[in-house]
N, C-alpha and C positions, 0 to 999 in steps of 0.2 A: 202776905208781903208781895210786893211786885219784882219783876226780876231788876237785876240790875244792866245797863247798860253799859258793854265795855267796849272797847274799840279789836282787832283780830288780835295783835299783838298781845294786850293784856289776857284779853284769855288765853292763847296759847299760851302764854307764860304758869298757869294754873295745870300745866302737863308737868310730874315729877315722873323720876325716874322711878321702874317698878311699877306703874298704875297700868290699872285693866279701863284699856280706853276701847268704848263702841263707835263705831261709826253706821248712822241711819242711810237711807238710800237701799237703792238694791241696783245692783252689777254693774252697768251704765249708765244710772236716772240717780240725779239728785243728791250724789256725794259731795263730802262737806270740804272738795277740793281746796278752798281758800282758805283753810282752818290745817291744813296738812302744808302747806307751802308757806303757811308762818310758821307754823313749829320749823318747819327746815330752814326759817331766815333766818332762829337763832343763833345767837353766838354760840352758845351749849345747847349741843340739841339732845334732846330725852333722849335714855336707854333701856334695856332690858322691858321695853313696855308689853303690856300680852293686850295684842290684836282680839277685841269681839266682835266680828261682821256675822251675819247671818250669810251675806255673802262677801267675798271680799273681794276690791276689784284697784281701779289706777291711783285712787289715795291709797291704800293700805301699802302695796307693789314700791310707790315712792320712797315707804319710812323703813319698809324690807329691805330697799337697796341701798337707803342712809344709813345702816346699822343699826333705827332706832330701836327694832324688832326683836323682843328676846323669845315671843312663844306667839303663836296662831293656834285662836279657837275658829274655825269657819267650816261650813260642810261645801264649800264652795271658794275657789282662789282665781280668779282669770279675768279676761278682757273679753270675754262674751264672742260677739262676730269677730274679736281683731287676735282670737287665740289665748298662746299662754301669759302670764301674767310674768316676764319675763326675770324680775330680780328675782320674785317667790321661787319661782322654778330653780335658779340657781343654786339659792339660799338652802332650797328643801334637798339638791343631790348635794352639795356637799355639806350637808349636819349644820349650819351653819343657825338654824333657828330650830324648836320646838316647835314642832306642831304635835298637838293635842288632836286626835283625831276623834272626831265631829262626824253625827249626820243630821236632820233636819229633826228626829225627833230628839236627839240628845241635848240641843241646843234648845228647839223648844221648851221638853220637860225643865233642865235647866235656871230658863230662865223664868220659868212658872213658876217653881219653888222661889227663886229667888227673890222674885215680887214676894207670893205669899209670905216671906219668911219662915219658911219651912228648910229639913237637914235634906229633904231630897222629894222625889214623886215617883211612884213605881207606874212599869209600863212592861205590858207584853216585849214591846222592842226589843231587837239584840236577846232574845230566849233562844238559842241552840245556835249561835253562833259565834265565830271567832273573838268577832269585836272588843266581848271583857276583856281578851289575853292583853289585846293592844292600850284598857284603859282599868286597871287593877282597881283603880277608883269607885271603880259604879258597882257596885254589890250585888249578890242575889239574896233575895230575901222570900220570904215567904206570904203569900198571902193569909192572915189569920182569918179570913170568911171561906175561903173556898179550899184552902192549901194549895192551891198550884203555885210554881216559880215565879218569878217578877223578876226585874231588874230594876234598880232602886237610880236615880240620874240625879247627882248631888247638886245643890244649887248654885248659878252661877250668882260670882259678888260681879260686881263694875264699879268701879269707880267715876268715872268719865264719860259721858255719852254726850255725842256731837251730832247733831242733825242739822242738814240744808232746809228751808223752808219755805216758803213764799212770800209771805208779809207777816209781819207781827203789828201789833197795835198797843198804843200807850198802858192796858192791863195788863199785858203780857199775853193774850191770847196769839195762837198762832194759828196758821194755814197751812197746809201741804194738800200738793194731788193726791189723787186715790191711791198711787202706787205709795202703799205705804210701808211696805216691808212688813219689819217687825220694828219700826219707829214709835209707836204708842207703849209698848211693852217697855222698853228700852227706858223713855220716859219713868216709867215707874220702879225701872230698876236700878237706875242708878245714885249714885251719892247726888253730884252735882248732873244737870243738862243745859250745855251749850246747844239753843239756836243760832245758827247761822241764816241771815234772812235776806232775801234780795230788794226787800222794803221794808221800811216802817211806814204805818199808815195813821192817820190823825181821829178817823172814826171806830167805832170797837168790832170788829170780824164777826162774822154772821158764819155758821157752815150753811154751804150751796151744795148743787147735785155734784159737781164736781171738783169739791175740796172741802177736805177732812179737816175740821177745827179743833187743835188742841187746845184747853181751855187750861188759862189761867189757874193754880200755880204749875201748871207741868214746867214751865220756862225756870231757870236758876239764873242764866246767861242769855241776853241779846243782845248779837252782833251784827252790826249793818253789814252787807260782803253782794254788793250787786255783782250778778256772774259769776257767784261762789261755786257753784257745782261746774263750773267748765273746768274742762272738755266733755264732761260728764252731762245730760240733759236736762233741762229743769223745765218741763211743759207747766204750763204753754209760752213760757218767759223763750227759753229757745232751746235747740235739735243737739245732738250729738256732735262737737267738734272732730270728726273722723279722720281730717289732716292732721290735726294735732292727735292724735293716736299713733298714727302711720310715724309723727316724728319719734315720737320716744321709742314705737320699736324697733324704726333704725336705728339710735341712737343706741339702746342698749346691746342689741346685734353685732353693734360694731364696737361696744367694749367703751362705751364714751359715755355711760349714767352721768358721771358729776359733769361733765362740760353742760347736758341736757339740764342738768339742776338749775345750774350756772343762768344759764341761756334763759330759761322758765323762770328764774325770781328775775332776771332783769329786765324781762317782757313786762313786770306790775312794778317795778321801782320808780 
């Protein structure tokens, strides 16, 4: 089946409260910024949602400081060169969200099992130290080949996974740069996948040396969103919005988030 095409609105509308929503991208490239700035034009905007970034960065930061936020999976939370990611940080000293603490292979194994449909995947990782106290979750188990220790990483579910992209075409194939995260994985692990794409093209996508094609059916949802990753970068379309960075962390500095919110939907109304 081919995906369907919906406008931003109606897919954000496809966000309930409680869902494990991902976001593709990595740190300041290619987040599904105009897919987070609908969910926030809502009249009712989502709650208690658990955050799944690989890394998480000024989309996720936005819905931390709207309240949408009930738990953060990320081995990673910030604005890269422009520092902390300043509602997270808030959020994180006063208890005010779950964080699940994460590092790059917990999320990986994770989210391996969870494509596989597997209960979990054992890994030397996290073997003699702290880590299990903080996540009671991940077991030790024993290897039946060799008997040494493992640590068992349960798999993660998603419900929602949203990716920026480059063009999509009438099959639903898609394109993204090379910086691909863990955008392909994500693809296969979630229920539904929103592209967000800054074209639609008439002819059917080829991969080149420099752009990764997701093929047809990985798409569920295509959304037209030209300049969807801004302030975020979407090479070679365009650079990192760095003024518009520097706004929002005066803005939050100075204790003004919702004027900033305010300000930022009526810049696209």
């Amino acid at each position: 089946m081919r995906p369907r095409l919906l406008s931003l609105t109606e897919a954000a509308d496809l966000i309930s409260d409680g869902m494990t929503v991902a976001f593709g991208g990595m740190t300041l490239y290619r987040r599904p910024m105009a897919f987070v700035r609908e969910l926030l034009r809502r009249r009712v905007r989502p709650k208690d949602l658990t955050l799944l970034c690989f890394t998480a960065g000024l989309e996720s930061d936005l819905l931390v400081g709207a309240g949408c936020v009930g738990t953060v999976r990320s081995c990673y939370f910030g604005l890269e060169s422009f520092g902390f990611a300043p509602m997270f940080t808030q959020a994180a000293q006063t208890g005010a969200i779950h964080i699940l603490e994460e590092t790059e292979v917990s999320l990986a194994l994770g989210i391996r099992a969870g494509i596989q449909r597997v209960g979990y995947l054992p890994s030397h990782a996290w073997v003699g130290t702290d880590l299990p106290r903080l996540r009671p979750d991940v077991k030790s188990v024993i290897d039946p080949y060799s008997g040494e220790p493992l640590m068992a990483f349960p798999a993660i579910a998603c419900d929602v996974a949203v990716i920026h992209a480059l063009e999509a075409d009438p099959l639903g194939n898609v394109t993204i740069n090379l910086n691909a995260g863990v955008d392909v994985e994500l693809v296969y692990l979630a229920q539904t996948v929103v592209f967000t794409v800054e074209r639609l093209v008439d002819e059917p996508l080829q991969r080149t040396t420099d752009r990764l094609l997701i093929p047809s059916p990985g798409a569920d949802i295509i959304v037209q969103a030209p300049r969807g990753a801004w302030p975020t970068s979407c090479y070679p379309d365009y650079p990192v919005g760095g003024g518009e960075f520097m706004r929002y962390i005066d803005a939050c500095n100075a204790g003004e988030f919702e004027a900033y919110i305010e300000s930022m939907l009526d810049m696209e109304s």
